[in-house]
mmCIF file as Biopython writes it, N, C-alpha, C and O atoms, coordinates in Angstrom:
data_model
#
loop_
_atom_site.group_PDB
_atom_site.id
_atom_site.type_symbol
_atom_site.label_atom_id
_atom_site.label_alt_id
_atom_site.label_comp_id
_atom_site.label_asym_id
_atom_site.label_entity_id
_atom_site.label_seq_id
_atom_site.pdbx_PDB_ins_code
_atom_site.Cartn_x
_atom_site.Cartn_y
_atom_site.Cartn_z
_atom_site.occupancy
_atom_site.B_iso_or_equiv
_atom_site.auth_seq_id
_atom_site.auth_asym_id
_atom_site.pdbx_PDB_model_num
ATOM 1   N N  . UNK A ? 1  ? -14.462 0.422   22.387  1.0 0.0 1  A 1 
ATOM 2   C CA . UNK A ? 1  ? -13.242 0.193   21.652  1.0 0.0 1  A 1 
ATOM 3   C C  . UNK A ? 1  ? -12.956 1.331   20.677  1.0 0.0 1  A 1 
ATOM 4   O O  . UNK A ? 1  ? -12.021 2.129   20.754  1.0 0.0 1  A 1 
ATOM 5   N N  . UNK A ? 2  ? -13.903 1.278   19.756  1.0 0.0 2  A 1 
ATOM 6   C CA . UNK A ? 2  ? -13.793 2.613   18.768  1.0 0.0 2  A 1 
ATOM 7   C C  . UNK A ? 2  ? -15.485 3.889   19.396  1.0 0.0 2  A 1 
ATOM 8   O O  . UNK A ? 2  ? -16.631 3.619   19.755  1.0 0.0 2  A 1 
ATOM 9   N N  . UNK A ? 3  ? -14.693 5.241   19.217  1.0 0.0 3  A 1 
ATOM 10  C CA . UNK A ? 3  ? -15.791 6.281   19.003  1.0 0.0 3  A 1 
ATOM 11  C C  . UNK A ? 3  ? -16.969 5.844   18.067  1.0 0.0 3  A 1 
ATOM 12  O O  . UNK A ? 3  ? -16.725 5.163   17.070  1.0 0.0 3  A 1 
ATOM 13  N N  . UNK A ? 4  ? -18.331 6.257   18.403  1.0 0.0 4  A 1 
ATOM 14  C CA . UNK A ? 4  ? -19.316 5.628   17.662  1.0 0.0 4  A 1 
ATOM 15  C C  . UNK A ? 4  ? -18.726 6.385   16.260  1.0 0.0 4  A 1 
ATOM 16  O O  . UNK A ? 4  ? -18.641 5.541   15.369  1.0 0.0 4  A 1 
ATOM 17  N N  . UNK A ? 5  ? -18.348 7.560   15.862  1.0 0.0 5  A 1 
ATOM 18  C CA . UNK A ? 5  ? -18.129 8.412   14.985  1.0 0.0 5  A 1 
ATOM 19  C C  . UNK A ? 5  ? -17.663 7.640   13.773  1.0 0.0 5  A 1 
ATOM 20  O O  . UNK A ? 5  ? -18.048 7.671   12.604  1.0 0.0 5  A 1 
ATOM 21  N N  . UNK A ? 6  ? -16.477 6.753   14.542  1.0 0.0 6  A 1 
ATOM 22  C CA . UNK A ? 6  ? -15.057 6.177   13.625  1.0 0.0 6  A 1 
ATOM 23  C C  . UNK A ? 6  ? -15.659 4.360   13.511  1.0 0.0 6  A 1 
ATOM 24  O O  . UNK A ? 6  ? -14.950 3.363   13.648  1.0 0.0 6  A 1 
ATOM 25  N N  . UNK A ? 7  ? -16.660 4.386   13.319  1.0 0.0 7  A 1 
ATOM 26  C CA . UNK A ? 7  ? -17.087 2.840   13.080  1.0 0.0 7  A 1 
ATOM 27  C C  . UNK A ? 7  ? -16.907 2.931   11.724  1.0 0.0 7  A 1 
ATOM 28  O O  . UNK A ? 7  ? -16.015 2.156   11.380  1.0 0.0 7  A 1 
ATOM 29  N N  . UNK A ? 8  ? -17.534 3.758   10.493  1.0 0.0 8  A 1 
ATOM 30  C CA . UNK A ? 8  ? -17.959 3.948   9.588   1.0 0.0 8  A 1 
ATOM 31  C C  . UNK A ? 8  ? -16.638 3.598   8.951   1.0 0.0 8  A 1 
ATOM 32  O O  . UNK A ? 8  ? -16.309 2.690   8.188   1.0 0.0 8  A 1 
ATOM 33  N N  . UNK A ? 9  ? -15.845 4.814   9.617   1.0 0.0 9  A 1 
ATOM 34  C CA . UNK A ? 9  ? -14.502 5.058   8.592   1.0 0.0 9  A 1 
ATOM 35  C C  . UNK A ? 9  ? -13.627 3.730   9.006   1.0 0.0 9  A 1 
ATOM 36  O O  . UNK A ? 9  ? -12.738 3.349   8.245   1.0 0.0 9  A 1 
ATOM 37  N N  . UNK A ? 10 ? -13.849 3.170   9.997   1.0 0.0 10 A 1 
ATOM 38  C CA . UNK A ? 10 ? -12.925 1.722   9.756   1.0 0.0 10 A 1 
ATOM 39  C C  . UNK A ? 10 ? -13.372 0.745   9.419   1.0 0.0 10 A 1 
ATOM 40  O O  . UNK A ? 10 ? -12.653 -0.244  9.274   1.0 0.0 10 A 1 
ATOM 41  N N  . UNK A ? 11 ? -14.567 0.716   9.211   1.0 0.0 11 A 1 
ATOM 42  C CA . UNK A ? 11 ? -15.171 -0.672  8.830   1.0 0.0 11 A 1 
ATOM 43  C C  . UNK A ? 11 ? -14.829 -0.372  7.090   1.0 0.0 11 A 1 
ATOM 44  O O  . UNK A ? 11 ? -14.408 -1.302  6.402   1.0 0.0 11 A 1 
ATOM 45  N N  . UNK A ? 12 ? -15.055 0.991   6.497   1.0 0.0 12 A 1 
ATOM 46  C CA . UNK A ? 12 ? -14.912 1.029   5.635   1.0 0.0 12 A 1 
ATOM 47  C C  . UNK A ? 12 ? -13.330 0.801   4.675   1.0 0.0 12 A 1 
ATOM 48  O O  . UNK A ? 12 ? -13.068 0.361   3.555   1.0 0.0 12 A 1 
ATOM 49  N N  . UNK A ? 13 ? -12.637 1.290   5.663   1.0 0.0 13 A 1 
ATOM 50  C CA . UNK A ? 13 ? -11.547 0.909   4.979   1.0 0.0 13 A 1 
ATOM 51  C C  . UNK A ? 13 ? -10.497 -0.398  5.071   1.0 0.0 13 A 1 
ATOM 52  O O  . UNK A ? 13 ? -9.681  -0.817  4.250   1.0 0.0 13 A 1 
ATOM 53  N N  . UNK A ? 14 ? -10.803 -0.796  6.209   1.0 0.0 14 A 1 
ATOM 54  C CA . UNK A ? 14 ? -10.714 -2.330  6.374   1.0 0.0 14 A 1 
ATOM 55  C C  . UNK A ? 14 ? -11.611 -3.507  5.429   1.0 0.0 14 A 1 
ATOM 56  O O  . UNK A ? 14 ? -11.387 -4.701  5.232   1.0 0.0 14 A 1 
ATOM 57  N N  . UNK A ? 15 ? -12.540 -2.748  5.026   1.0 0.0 15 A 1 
ATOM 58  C CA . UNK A ? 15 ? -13.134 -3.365  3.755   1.0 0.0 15 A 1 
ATOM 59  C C  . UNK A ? 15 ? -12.811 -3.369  2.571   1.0 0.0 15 A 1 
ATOM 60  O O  . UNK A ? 15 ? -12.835 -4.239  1.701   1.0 0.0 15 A 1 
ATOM 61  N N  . UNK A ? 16 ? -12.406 -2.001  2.603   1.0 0.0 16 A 1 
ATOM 62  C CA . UNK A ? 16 ? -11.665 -1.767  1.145   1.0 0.0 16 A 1 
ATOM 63  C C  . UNK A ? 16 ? -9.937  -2.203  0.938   1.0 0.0 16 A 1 
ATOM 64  O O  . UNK A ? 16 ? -9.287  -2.066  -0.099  1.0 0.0 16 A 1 
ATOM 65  N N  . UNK A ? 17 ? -9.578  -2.615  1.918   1.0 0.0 17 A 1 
ATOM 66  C CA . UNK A ? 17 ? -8.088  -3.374  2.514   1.0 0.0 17 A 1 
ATOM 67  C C  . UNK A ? 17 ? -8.252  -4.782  1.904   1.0 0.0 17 A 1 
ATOM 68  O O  . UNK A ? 17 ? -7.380  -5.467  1.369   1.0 0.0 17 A 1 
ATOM 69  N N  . UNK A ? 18 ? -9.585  -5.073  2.102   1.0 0.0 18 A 1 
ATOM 70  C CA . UNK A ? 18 ? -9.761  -6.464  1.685   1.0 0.0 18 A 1 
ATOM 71  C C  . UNK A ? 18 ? -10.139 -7.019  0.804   1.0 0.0 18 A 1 
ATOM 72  O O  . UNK A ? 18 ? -9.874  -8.200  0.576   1.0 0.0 18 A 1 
ATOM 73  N N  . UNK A ? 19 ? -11.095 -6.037  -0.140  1.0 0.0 19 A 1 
ATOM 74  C CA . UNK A ? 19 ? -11.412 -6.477  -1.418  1.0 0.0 19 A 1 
ATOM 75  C C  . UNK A ? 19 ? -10.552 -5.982  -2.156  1.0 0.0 19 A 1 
ATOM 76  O O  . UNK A ? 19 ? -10.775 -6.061  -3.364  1.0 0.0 19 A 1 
ATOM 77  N N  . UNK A ? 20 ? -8.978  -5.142  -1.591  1.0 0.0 20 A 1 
ATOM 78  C CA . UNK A ? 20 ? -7.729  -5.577  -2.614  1.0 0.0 20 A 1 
ATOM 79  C C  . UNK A ? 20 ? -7.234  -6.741  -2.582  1.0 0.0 20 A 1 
ATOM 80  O O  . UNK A ? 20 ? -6.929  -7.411  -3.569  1.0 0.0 20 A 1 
ATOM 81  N N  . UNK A ? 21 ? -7.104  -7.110  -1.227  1.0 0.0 21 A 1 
ATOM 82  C CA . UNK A ? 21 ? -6.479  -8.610  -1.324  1.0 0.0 21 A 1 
ATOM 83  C C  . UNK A ? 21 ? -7.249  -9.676  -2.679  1.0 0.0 21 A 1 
ATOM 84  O O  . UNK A ? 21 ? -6.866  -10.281 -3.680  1.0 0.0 21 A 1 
ATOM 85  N N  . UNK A ? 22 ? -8.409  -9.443  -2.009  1.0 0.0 22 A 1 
ATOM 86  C CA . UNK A ? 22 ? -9.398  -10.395 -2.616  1.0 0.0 22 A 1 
ATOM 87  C C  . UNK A ? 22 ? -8.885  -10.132 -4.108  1.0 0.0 22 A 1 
ATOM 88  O O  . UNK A ? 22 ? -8.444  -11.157 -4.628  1.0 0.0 22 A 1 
ATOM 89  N N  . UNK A ? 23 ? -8.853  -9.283  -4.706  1.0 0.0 23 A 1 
ATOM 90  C CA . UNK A ? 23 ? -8.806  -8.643  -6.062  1.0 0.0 23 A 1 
ATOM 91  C C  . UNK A ? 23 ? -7.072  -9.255  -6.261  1.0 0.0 23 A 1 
ATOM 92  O O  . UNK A ? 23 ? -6.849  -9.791  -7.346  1.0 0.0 23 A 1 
ATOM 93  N N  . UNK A ? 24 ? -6.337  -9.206  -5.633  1.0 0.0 24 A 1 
ATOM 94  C CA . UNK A ? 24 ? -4.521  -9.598  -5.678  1.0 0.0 24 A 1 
ATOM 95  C C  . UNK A ? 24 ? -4.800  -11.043 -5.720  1.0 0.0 24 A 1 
ATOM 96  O O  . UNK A ? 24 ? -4.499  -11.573 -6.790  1.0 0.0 24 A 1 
ATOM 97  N N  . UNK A ? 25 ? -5.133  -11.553 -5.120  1.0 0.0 25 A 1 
ATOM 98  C CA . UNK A ? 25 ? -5.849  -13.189 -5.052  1.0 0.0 25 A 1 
ATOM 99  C C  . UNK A ? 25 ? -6.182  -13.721 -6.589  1.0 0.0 25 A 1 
ATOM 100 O O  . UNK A ? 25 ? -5.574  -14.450 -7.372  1.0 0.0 25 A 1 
ATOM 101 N N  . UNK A ? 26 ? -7.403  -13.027 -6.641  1.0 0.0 26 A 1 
ATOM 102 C CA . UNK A ? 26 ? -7.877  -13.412 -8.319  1.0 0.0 26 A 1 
ATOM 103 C C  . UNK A ? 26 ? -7.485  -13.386 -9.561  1.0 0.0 26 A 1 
ATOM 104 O O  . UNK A ? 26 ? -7.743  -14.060 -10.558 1.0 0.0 26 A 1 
ATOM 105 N N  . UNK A ? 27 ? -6.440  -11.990 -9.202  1.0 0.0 27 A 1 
ATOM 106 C CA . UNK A ? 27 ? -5.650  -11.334 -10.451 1.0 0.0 27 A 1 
ATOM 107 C C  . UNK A ? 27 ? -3.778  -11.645 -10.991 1.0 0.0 27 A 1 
ATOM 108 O O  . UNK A ? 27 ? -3.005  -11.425 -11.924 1.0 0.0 27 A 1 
ATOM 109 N N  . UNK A ? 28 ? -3.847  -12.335 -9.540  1.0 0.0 28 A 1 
ATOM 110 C CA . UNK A ? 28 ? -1.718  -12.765 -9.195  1.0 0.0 28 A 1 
ATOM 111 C C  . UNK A ? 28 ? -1.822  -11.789 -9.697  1.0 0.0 28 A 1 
ATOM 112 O O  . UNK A ? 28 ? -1.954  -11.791 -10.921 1.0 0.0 28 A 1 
ATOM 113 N N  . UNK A ? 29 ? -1.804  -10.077 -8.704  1.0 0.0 29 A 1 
ATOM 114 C CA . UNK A ? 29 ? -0.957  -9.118  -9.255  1.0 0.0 29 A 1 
ATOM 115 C C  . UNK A ? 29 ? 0.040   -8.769  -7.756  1.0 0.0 29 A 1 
ATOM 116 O O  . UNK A ? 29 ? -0.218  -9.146  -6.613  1.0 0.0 29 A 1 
ATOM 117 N N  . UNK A ? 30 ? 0.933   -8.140  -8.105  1.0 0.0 30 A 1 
ATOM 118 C CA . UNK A ? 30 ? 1.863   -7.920  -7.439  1.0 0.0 30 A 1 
ATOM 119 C C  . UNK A ? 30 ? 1.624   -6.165  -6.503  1.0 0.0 30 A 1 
ATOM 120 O O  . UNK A ? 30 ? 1.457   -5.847  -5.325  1.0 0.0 30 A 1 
ATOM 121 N N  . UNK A ? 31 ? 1.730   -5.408  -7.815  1.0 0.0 31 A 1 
ATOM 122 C CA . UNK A ? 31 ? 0.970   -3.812  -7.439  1.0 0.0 31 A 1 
ATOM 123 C C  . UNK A ? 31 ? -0.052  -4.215  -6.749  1.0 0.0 31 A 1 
ATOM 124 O O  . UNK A ? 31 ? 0.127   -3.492  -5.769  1.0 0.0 31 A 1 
ATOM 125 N N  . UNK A ? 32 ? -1.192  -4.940  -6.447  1.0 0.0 32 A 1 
ATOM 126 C CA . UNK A ? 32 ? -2.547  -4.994  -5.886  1.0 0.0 32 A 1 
ATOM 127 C C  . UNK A ? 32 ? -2.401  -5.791  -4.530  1.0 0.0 32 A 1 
ATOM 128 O O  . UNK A ? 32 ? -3.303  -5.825  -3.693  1.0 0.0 32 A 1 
ATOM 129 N N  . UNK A ? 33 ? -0.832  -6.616  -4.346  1.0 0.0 33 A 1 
ATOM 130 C CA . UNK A ? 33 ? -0.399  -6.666  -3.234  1.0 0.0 33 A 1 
ATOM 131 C C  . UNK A ? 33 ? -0.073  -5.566  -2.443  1.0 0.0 33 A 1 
ATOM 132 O O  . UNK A ? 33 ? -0.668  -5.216  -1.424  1.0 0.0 33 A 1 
ATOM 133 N N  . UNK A ? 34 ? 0.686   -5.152  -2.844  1.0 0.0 34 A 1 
ATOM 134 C CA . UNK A ? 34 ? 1.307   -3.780  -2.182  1.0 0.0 34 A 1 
ATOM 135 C C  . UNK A ? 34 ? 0.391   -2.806  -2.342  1.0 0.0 34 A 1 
ATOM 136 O O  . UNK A ? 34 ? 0.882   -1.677  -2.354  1.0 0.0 34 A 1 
ATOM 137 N N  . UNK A ? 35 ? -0.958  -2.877  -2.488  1.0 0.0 35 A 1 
ATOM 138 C CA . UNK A ? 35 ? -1.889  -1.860  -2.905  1.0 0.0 35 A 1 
ATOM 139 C C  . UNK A ? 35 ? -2.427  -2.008  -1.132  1.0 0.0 35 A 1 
ATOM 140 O O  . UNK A ? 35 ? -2.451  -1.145  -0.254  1.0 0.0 35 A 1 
ATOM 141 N N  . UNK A ? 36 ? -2.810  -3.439  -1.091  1.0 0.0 36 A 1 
ATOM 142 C CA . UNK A ? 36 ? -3.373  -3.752  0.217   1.0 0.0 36 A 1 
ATOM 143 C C  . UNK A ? 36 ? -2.988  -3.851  1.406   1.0 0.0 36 A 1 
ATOM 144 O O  . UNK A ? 36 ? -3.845  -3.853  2.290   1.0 0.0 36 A 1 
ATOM 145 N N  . UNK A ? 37 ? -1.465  -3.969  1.776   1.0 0.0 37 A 1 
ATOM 146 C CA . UNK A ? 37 ? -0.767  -3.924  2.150   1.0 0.0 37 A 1 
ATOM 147 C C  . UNK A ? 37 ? -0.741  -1.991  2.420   1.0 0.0 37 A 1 
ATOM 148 O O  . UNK A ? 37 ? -0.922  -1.540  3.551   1.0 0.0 37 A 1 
ATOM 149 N N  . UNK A ? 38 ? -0.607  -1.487  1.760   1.0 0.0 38 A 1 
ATOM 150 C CA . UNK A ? 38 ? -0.635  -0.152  2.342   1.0 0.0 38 A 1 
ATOM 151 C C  . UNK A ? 38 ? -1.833  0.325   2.819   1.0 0.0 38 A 1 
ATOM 152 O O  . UNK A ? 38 ? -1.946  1.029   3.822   1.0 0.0 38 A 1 
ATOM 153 N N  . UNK A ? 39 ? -3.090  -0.204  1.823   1.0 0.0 39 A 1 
ATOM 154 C CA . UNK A ? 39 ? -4.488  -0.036  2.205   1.0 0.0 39 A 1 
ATOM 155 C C  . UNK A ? 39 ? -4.688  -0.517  4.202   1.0 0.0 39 A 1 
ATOM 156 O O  . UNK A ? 39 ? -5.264  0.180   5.037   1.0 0.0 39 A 1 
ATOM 157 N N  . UNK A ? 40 ? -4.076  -1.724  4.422   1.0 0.0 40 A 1 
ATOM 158 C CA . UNK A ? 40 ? -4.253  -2.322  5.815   1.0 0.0 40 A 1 
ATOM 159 C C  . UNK A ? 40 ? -3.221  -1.079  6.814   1.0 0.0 40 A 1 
ATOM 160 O O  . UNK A ? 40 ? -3.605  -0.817  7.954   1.0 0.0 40 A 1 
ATOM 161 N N  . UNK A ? 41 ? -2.093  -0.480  6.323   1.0 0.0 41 A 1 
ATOM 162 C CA . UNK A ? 41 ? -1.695  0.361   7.141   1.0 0.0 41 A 1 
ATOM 163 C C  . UNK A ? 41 ? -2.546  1.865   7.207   1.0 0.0 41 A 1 
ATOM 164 O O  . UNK A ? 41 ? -2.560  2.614   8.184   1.0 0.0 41 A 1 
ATOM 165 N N  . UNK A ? 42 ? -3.260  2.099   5.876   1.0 0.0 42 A 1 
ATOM 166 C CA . UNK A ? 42 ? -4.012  3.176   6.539   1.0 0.0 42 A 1 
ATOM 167 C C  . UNK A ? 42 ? -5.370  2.887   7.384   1.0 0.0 42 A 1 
ATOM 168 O O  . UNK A ? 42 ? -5.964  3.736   8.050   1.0 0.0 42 A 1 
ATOM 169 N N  . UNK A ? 43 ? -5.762  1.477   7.224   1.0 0.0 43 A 1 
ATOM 170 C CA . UNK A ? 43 ? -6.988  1.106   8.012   1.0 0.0 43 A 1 
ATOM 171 C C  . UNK A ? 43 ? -6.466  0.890   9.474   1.0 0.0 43 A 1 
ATOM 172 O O  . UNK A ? 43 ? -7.322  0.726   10.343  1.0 0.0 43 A 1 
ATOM 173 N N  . UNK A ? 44 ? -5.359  0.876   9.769   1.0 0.0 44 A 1 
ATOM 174 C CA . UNK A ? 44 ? -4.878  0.876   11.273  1.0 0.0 44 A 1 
ATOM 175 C C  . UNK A ? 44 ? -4.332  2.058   11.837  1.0 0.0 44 A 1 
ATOM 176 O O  . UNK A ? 44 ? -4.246  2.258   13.048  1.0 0.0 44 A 1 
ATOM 177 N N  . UNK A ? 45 ? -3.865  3.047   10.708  1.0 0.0 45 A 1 
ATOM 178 C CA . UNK A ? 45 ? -4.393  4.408   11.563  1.0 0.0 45 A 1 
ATOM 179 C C  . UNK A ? 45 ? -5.396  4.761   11.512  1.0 0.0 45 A 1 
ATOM 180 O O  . UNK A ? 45 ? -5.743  5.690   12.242  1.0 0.0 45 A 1 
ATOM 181 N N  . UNK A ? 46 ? -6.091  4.291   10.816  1.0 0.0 46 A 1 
ATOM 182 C CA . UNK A ? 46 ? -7.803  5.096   10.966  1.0 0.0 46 A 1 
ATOM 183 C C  . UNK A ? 46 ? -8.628  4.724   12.100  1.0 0.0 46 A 1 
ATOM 184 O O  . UNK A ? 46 ? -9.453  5.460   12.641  1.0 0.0 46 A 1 
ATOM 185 N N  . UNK A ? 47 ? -8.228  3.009   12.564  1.0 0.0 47 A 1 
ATOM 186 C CA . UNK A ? 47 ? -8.344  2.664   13.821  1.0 0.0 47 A 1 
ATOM 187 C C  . UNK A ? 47 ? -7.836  3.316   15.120  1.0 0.0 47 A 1 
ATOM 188 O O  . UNK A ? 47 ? -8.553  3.456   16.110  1.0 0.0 47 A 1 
ATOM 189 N N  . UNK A ? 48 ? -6.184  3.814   15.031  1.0 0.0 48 A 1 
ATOM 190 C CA . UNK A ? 48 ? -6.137  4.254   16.045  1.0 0.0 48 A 1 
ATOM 191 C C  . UNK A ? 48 ? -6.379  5.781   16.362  1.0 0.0 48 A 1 
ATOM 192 O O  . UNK A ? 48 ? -6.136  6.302   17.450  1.0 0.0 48 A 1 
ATOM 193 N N  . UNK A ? 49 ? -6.844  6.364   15.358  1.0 0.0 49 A 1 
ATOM 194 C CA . UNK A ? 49 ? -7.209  7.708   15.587  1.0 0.0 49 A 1 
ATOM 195 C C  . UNK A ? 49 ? -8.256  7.404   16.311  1.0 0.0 49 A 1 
ATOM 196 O O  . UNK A ? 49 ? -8.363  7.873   17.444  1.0 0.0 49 A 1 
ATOM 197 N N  . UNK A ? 50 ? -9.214  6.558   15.777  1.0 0.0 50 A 1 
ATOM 198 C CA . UNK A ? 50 ? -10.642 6.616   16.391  1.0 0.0 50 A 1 
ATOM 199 C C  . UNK A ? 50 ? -10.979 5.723   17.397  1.0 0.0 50 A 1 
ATOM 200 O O  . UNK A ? 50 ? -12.079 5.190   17.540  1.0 0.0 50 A 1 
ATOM 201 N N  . UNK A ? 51 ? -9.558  5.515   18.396  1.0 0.0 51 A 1 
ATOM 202 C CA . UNK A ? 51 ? -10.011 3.984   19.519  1.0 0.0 51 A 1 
ATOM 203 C C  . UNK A ? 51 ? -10.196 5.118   20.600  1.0 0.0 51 A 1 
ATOM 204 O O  . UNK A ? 51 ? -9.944  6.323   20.616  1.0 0.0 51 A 1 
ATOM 205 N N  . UNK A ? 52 ? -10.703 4.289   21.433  1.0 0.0 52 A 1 
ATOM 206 C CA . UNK A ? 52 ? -11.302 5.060   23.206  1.0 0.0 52 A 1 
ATOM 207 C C  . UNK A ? 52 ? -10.105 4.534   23.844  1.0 0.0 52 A 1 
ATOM 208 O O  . UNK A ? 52 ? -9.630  3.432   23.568  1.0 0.0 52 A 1 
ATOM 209 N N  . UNK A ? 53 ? -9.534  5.493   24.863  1.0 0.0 53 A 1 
ATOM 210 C CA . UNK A ? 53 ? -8.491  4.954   25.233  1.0 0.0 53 A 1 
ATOM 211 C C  . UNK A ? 53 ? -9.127  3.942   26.508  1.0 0.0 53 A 1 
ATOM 212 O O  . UNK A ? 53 ? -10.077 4.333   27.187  1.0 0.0 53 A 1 
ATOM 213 N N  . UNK A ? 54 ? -8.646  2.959   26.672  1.0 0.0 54 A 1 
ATOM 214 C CA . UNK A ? 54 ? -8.887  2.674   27.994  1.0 0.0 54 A 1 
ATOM 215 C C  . UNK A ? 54 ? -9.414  3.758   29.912  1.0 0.0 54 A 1 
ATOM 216 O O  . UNK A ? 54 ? -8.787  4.771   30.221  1.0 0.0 54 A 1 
ATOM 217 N N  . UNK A ? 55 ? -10.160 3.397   30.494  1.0 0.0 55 A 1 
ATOM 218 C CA . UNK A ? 55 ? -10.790 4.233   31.028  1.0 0.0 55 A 1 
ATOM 219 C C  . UNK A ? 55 ? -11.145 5.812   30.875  1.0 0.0 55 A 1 
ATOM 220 O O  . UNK A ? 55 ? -10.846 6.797   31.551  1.0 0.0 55 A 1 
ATOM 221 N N  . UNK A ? 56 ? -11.842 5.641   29.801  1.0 0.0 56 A 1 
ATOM 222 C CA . UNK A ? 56 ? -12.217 7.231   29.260  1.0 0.0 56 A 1 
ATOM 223 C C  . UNK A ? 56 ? -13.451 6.299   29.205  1.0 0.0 56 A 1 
ATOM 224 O O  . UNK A ? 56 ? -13.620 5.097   29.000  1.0 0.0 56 A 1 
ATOM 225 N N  . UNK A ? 57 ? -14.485 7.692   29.556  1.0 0.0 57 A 1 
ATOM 226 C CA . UNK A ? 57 ? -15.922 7.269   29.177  1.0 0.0 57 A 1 
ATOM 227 C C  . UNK A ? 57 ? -16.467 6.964   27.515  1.0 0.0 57 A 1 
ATOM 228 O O  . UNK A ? 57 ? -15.870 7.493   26.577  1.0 0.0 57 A 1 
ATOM 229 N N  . UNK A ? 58 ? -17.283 6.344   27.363  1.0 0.0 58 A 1 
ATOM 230 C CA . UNK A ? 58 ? -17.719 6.071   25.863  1.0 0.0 58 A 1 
ATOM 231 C C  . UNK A ? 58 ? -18.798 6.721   25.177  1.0 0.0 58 A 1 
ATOM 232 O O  . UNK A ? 58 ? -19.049 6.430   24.007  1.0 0.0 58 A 1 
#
């Protein structure tokens, strides 16, 4: 699915996507919505930079 390379960098920032939410959750902030919210769009290009395309070797 992903290059072994790009595990790191998406697990990581899909993590860090989420302990804004988590943090927008605890805090009712609004900025820390839209913090995560942009955080989740760069964790989905970071995903698709680093996906295997379908029949390509792994």
């Amino acid at each position: 699915m992903f290059s072994r390379e790009g595990y790191p960098l998406v697990l990581s920032a899909a993590g860090l996507a989420v302990l804004t939410f988590a943090a927008a959750l605890r805090f009712r902030s609004w900025p820390l919505w839209l913090a995560g919210f942009v955080l989740t769009l760069v964790a989905l290009s970071v995903a698709w930079v680093y996906r295997t395309p379908i029949g390509m070797p792994t």
